[in-house]
C-alpha positions as CSV (number, residue, x, y, z in Angstrom):
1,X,-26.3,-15.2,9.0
2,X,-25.9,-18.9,9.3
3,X,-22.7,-20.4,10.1
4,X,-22.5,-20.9,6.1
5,X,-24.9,-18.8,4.3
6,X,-26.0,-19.8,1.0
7,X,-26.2,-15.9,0.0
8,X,-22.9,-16.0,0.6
9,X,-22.4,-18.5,-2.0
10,X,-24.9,-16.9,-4.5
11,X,-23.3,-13.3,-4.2
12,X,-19.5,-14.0,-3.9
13,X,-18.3,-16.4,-6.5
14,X,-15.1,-16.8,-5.1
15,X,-16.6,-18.5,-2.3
16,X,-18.1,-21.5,-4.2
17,X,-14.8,-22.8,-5.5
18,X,-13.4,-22.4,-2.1
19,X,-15.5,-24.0,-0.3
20,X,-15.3,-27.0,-2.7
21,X,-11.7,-27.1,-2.0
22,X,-12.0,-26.8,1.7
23,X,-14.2,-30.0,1.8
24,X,-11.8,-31.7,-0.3
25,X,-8.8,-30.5,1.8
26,X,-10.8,-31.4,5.0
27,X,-11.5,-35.2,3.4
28,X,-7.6,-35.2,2.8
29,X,-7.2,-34.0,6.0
30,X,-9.4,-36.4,8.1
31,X,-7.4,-39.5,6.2
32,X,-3.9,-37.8,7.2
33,X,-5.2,-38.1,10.4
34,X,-6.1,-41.8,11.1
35,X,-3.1,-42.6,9.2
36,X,-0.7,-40.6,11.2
37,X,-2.4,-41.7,14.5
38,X,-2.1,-45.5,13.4
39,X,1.6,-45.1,12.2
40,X,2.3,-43.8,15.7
41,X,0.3,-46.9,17.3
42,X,2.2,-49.1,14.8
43,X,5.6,-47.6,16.0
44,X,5.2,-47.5,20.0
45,X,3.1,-50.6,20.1
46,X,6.2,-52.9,18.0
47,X,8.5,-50.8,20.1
48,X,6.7,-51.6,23.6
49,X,5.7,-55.1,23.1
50,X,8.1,-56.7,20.5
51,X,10.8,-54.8,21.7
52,X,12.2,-54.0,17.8
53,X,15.2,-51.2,17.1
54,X,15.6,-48.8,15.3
55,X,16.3,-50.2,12.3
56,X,13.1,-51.9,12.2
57,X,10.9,-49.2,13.1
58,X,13.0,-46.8,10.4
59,X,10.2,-47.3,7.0
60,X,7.2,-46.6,9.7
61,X,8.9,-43.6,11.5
62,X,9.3,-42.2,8.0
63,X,6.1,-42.8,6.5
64,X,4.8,-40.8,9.6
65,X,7.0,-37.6,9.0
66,X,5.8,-38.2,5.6
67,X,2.2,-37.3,6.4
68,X,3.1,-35.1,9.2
69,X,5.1,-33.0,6.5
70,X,1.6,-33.7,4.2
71,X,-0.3,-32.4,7.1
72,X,1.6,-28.8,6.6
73,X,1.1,-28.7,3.1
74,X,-2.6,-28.9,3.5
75,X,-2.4,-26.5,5.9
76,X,-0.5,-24.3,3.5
77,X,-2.6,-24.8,0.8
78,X,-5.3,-24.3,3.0
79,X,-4.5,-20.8,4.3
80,X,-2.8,-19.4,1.0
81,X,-5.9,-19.8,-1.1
82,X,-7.8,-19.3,2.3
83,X,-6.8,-15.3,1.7
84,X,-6.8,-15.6,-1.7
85,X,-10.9,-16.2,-1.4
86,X,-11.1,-13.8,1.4
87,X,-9.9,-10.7,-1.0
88,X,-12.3,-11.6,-3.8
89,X,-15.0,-12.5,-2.0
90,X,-15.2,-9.2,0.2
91,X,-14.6,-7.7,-3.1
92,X,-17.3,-9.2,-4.8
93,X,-19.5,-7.7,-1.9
94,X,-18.2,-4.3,-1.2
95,X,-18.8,-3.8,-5.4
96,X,-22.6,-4.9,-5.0
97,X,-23.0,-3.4,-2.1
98,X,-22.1,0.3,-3.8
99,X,-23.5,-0.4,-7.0
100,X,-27.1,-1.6,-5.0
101,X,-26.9,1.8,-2.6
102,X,-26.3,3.8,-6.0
103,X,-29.4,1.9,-7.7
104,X,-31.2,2.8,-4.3
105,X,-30.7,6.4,-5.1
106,X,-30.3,9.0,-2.9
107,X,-33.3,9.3,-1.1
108,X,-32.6,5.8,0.4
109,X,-29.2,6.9,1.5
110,X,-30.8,9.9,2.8
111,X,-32.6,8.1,5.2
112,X,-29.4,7.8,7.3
113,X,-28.2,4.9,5.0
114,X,-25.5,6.4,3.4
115,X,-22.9,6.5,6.6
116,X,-24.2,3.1,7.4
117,X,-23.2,1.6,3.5
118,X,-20.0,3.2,3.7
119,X,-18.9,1.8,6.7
120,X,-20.3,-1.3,6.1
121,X,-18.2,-1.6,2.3
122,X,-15.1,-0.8,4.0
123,X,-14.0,-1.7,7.7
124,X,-18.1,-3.6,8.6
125,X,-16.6,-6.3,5.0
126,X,-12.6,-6.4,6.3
127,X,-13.6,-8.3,8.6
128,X,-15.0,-11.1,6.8
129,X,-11.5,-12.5,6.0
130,X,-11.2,-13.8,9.8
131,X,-14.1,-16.2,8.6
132,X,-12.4,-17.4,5.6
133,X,-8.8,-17.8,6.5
134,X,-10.2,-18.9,10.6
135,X,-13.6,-20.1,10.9
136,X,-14.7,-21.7,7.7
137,X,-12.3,-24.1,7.7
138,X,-12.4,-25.7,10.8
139,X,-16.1,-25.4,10.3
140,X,-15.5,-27.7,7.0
141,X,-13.4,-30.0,9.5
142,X,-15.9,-30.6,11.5
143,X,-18.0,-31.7,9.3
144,X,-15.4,-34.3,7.7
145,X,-12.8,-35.1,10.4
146,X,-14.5,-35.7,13.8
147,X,-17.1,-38.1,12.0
148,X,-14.5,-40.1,10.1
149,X,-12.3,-40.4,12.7
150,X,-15.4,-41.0,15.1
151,X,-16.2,-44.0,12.6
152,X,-12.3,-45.5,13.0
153,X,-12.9,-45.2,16.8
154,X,-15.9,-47.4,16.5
155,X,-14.2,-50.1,13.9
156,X,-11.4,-49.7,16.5
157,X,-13.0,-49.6,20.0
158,X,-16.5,-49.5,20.5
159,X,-16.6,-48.9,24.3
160,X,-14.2,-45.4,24.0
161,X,-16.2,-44.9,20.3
162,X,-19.4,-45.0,22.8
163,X,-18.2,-42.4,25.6
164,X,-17.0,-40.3,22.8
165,X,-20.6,-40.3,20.9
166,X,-22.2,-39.6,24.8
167,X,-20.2,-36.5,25.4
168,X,-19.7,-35.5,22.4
169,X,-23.2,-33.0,22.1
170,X,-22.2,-31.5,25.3
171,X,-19.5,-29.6,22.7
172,X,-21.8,-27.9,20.3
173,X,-24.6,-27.0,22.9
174,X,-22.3,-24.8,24.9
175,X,-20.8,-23.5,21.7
176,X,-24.9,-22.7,20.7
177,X,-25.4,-21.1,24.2
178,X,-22.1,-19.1,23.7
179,X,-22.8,-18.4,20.1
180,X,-26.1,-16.7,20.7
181,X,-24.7,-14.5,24.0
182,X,-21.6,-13.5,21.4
183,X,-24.3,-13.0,18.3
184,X,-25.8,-10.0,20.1
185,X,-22.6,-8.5,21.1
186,X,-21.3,-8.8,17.5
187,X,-24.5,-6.7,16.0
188,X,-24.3,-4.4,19.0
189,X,-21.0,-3.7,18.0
190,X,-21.0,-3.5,14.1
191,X,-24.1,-0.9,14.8
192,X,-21.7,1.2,17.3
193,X,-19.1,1.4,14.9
194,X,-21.3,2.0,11.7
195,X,-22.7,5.1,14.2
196,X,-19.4,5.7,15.2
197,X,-18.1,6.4,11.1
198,X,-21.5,8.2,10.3
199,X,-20.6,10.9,13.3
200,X,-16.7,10.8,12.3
201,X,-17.8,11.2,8.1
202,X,-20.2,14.0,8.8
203,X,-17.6,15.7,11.0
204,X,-14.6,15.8,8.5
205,X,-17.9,16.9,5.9
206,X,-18.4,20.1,8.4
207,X,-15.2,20.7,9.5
208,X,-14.4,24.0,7.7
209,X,-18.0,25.4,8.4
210,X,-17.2,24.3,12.0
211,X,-14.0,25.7,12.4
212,X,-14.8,29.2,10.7
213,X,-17.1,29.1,13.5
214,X,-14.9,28.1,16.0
215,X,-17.0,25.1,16.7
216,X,-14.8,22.3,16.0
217,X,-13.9,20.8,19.4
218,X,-17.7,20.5,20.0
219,X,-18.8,17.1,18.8
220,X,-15.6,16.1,20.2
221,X,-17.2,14.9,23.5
222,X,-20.1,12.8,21.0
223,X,-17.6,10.7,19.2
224,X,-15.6,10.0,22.3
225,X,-18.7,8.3,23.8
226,X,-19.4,6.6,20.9
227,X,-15.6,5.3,20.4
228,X,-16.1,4.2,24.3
229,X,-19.1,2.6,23.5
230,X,-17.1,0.3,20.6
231,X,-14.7,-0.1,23.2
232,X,-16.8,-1.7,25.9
233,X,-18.6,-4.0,23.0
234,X,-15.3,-5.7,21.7
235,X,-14.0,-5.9,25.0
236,X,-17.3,-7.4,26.0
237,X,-16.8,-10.1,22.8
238,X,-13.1,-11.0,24.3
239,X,-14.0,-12.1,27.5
240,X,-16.9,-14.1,26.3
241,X,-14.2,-15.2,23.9
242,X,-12.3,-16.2,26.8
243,X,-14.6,-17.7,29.1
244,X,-16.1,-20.0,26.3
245,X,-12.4,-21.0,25.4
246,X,-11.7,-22.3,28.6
247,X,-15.0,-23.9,29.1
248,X,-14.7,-25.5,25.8
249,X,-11.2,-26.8,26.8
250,X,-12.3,-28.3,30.1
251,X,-14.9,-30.2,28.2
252,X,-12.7,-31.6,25.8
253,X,-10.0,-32.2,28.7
254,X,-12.4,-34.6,30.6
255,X,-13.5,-35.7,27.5
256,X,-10.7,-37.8,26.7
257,X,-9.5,-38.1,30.6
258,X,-12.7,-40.5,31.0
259,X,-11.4,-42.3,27.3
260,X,-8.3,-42.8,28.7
261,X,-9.1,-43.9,31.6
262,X,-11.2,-46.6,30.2
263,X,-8.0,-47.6,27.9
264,X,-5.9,-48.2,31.0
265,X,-8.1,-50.4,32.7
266,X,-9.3,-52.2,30.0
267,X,-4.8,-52.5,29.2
268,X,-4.2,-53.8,32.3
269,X,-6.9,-56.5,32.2
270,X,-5.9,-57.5,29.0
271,X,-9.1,-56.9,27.1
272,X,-7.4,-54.3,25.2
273,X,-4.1,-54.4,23.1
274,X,-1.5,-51.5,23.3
275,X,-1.7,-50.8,20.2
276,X,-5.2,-49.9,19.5
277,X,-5.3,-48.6,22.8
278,X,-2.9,-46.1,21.7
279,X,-4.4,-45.2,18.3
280,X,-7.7,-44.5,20.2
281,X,-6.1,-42.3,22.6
282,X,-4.3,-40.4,19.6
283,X,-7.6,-39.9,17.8
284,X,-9.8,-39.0,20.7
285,X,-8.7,-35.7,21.0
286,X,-8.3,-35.1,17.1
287,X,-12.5,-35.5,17.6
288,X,-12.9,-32.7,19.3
289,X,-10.3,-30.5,18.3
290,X,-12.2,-28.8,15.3
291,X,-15.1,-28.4,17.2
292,X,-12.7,-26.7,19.4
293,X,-11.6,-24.6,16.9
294,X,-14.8,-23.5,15.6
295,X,-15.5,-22.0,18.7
296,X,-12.5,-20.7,19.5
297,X,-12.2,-19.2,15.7
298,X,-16.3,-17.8,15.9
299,X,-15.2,-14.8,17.9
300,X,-12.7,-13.8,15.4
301,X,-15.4,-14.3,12.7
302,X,-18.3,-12.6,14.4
303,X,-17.9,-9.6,13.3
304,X,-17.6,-10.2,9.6
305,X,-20.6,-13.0,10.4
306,X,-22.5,-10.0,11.4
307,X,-21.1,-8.0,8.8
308,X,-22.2,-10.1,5.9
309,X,-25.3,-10.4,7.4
310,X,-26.1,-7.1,7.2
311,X,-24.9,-7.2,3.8
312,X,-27.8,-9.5,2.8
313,X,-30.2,-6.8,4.0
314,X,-29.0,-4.1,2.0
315,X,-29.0,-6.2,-1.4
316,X,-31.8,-7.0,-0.5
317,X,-33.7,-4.0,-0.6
318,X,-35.4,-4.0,-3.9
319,X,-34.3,-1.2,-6.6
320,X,-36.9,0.7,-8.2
321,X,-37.3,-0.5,-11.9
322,X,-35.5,1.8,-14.6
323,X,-37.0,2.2,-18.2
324,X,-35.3,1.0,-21.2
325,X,-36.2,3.8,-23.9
326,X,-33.2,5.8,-25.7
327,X,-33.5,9.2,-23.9
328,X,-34.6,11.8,-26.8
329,X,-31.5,14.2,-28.0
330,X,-31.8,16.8,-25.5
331,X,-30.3,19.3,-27.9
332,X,-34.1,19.7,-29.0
333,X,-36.0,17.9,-26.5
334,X,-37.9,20.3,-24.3
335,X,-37.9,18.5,-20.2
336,X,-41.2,19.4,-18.5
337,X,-41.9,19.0,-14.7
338,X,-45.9,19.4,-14.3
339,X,-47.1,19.6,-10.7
340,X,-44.1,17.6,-9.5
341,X,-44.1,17.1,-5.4
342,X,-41.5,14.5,-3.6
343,X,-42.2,14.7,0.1
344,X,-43.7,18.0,-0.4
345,X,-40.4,19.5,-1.2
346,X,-40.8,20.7,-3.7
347,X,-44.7,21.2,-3.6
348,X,-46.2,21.3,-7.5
349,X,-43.9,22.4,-9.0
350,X,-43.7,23.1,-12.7
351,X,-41.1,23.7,-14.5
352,X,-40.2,23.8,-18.2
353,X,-36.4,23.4,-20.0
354,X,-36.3,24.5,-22.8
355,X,-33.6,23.9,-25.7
356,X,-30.9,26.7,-25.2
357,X,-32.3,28.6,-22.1
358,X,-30.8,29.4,-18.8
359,X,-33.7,28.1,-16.4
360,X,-32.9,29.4,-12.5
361,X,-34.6,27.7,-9.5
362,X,-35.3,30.5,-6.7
363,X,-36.6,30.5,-3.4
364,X,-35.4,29.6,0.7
365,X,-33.7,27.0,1.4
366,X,-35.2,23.5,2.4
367,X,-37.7,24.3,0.0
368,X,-36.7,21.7,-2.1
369,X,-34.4,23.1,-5.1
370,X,-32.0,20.2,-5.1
371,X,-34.5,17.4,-4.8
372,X,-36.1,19.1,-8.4
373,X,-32.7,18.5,-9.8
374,X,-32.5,14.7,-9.0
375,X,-35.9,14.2,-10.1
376,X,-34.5,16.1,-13.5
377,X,-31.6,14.3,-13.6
378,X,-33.9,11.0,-12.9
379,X,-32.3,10.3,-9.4
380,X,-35.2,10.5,-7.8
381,X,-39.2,9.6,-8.7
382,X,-41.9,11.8,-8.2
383,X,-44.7,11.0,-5.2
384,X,-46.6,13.1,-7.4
385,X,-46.8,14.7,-10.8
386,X,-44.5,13.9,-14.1
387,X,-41.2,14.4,-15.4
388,X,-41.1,14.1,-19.2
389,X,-38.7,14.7,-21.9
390,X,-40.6,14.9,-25.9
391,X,-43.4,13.9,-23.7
392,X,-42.1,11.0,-22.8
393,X,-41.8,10.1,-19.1
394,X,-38.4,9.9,-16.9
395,X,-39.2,6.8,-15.3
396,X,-39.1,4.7,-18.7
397,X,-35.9,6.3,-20.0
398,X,-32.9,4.1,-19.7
399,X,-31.2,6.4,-17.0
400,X,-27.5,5.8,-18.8
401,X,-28.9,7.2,-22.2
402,X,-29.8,10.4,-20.3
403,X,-26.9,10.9,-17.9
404,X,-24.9,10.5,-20.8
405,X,-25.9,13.6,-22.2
406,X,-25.9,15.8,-18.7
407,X,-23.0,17.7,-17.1
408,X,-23.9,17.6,-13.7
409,X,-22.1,20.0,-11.3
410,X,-23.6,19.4,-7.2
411,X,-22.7,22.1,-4.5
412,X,-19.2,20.2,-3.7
413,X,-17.9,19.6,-6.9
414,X,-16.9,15.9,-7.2
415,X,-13.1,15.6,-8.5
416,X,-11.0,12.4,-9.1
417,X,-7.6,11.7,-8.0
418,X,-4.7,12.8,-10.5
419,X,-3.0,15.7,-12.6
420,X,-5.1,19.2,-12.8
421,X,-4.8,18.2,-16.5
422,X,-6.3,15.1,-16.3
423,X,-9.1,16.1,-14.0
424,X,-10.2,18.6,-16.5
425,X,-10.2,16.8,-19.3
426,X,-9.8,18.1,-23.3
427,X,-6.9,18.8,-25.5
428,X,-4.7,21.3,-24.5
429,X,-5.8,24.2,-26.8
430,X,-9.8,24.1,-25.6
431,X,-8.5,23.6,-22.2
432,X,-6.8,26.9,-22.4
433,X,-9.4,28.5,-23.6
434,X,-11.9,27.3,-21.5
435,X,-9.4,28.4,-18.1
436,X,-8.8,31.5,-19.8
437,X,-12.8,32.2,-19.4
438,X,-13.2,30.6,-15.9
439,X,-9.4,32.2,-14.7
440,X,-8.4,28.4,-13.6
441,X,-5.2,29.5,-16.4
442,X,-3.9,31.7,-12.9
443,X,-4.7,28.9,-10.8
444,X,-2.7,26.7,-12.8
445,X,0.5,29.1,-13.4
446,X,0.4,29.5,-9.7
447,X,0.9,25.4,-9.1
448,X,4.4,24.2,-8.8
449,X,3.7,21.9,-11.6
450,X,1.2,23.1,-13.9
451,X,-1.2,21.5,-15.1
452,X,0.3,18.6,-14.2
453,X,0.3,18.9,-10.8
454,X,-1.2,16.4,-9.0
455,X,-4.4,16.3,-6.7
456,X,-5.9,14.1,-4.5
457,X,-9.2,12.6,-3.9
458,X,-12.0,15.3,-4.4
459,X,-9.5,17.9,-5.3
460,X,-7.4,18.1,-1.9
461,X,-3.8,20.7,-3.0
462,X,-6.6,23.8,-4.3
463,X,-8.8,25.6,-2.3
464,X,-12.6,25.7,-2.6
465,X,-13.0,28.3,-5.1
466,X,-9.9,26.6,-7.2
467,X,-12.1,23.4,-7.1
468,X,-15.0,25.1,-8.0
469,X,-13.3,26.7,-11.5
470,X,-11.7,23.1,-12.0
471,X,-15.3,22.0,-12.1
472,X,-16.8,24.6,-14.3
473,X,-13.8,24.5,-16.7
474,X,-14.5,20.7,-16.8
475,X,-17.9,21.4,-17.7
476,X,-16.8,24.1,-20.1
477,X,-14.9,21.5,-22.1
478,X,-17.9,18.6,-22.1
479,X,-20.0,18.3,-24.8
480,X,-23.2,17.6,-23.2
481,X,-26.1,19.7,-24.4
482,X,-27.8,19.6,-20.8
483,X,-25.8,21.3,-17.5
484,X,-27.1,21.2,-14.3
485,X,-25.7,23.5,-11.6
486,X,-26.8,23.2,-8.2
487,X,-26.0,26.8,-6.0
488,X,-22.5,27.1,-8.7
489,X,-21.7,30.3,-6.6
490,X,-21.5,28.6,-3.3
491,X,-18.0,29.4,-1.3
492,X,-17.2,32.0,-3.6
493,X,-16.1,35.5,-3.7
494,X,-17.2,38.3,-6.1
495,X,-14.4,37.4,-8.3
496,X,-15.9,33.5,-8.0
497,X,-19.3,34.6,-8.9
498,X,-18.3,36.5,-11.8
499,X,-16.0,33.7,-13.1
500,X,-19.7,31.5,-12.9
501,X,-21.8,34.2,-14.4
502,X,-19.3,34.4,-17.7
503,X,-19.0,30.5,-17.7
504,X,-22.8,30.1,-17.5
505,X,-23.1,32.9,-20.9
506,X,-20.8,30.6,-22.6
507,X,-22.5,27.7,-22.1
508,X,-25.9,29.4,-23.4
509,X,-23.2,31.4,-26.4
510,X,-22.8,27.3,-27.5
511,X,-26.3,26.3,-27.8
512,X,-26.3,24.6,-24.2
513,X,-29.2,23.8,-22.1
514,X,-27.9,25.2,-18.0
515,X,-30.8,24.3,-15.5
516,X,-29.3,26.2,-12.1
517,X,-30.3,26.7,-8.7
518,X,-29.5,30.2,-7.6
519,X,-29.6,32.6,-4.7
520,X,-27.6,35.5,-5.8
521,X,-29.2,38.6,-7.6
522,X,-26.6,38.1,-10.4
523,X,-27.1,35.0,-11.0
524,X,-30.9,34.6,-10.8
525,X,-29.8,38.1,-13.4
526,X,-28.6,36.3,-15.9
527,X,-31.1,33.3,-16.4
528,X,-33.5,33.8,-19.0
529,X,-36.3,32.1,-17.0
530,X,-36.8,31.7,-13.0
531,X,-39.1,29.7,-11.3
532,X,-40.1,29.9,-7.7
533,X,-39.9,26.5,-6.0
534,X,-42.1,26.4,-2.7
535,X,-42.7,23.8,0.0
536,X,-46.1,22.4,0.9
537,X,-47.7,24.0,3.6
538,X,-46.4,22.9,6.8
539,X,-43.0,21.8,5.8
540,X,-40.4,23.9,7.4
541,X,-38.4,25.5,5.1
């Protein structure tokens, strides 16, 4: 990413009007500068020279807290909508940044992109406001104060305006040199901890298979590494932020040392006067100071410089095309998979939904049970074969006209934050009856509160199984003609599986469409169709 990246323009909007203020702010600024430094000239010069009081000297000390007071307002200004930008913008970002991964699908997150994205939208974009509130200014300031104060120099003092121009490009080549060395560190870094949240995610995601098996302390040693490894990168970072500080300050130090040093002779042979003399030596360093601060501030930025680079990439992964067609009324649409193969699991598969049926998908596991029910559910495309509905083909359906017709219920039932009532949905007298047949009514008179009682993200205050009959009473209660249930008696107990099997005759007692992936006799039992999915040969199962 470039130190301003026109992407970053074209994808967060809050950006654009920033950045137009910053340049005007940094045009403001640049003025406020030459005037302060030649009301200070003005002042010590009359006071030198002339010898004048106090009283004389009153109206030009005040005009110059006057713009040393405006000076903090920009600032101000500057740094208020400075975090004002940084909020929106990152949340421009982190929303198309989702929104493109769930276009993607899931077999692009599958590829060991979903950690990656989901690190990226939340710590990888935080730190993206460093280059807003830090960087991007003084980047804006150095593009409007140190040539407009370079151009008084020269109307002022051509000889120091000459120096200046000479040493000047020594500045931004170190700050190149040190920008490239810091550039890989940055990326090395963002990658570590992106690896580091993938490990951490998939841990918490095992944890309870890995501590019934008394094997939670063993990827222990695997994280630390990589949390060392993190370490060692932004420690790297700081010291190069250091070392390029101090080089950068020497620079600018001898800088204006050889300036000055041309001032004094020049004063004490009387080719110079004291007053632009001083004004020179006030503006020389405000020159190089926001070249200074850009690469003091890069560090702080290069993280969410590397950040929103990586960004870029995943927007700009192109999304498959979706159709546009109204989906047919599944209540009488029959959905067809004819010799349907993704990856070769599953392997040619057909399969045929009828309206009203219970249709089971049998067979070991790997085999590719799951992956049938995204390329039902149009998640996922076909590498060979068709999916149709009225014999007309998933991949021209507008996907939102089908998905709003599906209950979808995956292995680890997905549950929002809030009350058990508001979770499940429905007005309170089908919500009874609809607990009363999947037994969440004894779940519920067991909770402090109720049904209101609250729950957390993915249903954290119930057990599995409790989340589980949440789910399926949820489902119960939604008037979807199409239910697709992926493994439904997963986790659970006999009492579990027969709370499933009476929730799944329901469904087919109201007319309802349930496409299911099953393993258990009882289950497999009660469909009125089963079909055997299989892998192609020589794809572990």
């Amino acid at each position: 990413m470039r130190p301003l990246d026109p992407r970053l323009l074209r994808h967060a909007r809050a950006a654009r009007g920033y950045v137009l203020l910053t340049a005007a702010l940094g045009l403001l600024t640049a003025a406020l500068v030459v005037v302060q430094a030649l009301l200070l000239a003005h002042a010590l010069g009359d006071a030198v020279t002339d010898g004048v009081g106090l009283d004389v000297l009153r109206p030009t000390i005040a005009w110059l807290a006057a713009v040393v007071v405006a000076r903090a307002l920009v600032t101000a200004v500057q740094e208020r909508f400075a975090h004002r930008a940084a909020v929106r913008a990152v949340g421009e970002l982190r929303e198309q940044v989702v929104a493109h991964a769930v276009a993607l699908g899931p077999r692009w997150l599958a590829t060991g992109e979903g950690p990656s994205v989901v690190m990226l939208a939340t710590r990888g974009l935080d730190a993206l406001e460093p280059y807003f509130v830090r960087y991007l200014p003084q980047l804006v300031l150095a593009a409007t104060v140190t040539p407009g104060v370079l151009l008084v120099v020269l109307g002022l003092d051509w000889v120091s305006a000459a120096i200046l121009v000479t040493v000047l490009p020594l500045v931004p080549i170190f700050m190149v040199l040190v920008g490239r060395l810091t550039q890989g560190r940055s990326e090395q870094g963002l990658a570590t901890m992106q690896r580091l949240g993938a490990q951490v995610l998939d841990l918490l995601a095992g944890l309870p298979t890995l501590r019934a098996h008394g094997r939670e302390k063993g990827p222990g040693a695997r994280v630390r590494a990589l949390g060392d490894a993190h370490r060692v990168a932004t420690m790297w970072t700081l010291r190069i932020a250091f070392l390029s500080g101090m080089v950068l300050e020497l620079l600018t130090t001898l800088s204006v040392a050889l300036v000055a040093v041309g001032i004094g002779l020049r004063l004490v042979d009387g080719d110079l006067d004291l007053v632009t003399g001083i004004a020179v030596l006030v503006l020389a360093p405000e020159v190089f100071l926001p070249l200074r601060q850009v690469g003091a501030q890069f560090h702080a930025a290069a993280d969410g410089v590397a950040a929103a680079g990586r960004t870029f990439e995943v927007l700009a992964t192109p999304v498959p095309a979706t159709g546009t067609r109204s989906a047919p009324d599944l209540r009488t649409a029959t959905l067809r998979l004819e010799g349907v193969g993704v990856g070769g699991t599953p392997h040619e598969l057909d399969l045929v939904v009828r309206p009203g049926t219970v249709v089971a998908l049998t067979g070991p596991s790997g085999v590719g049970k799951t992956t049938a029910l995204e390329v039902v559910l149009g998640l996922l495309r076909p590498d060979t074969g068709r999916a149709t509905v009225a014999g007309v083909d998933l991949a021209d359906l507008d996907p939102a006209s089908l998905w709003a017709q599906v209950s979808w219920l995956p292995q680890r039932p997905v549950l929002e934050p809030g009350t058990v009532a508001d979770v499940v949905g429905g007005d309170p007298a089908r919500r009874a009856a609809a607990a009363a047949l999947t037994g969440l009514d004894q779940v519920v008179a067991a909770l402090p509160d109720g049904w209101s009682t609250p729950l957390g993200r993915g249903g954290e205050g119930l057990s599995l199984g409790q989340r589980q009959r949440v789910a399926l009473t949820r489902t119960l209660l939604a008037a979807t003609p199409l239910v697709v249930l992926d493994e439904p008696t997963a986790h659970l107990d006999a009492a579990g599986e027969q709370v499933v099997l009476d929730t799944v005759r329901a469904l087919r007692s109201a007319g309802r469409t349930v496409l299911l992936v099953a393993h258990r006799p009882s289950l497999v039992a009660a469909a009125d169709e089963v079909v055997l999915v299989r892998a192609a040969a020589g794809v572990p199962a």
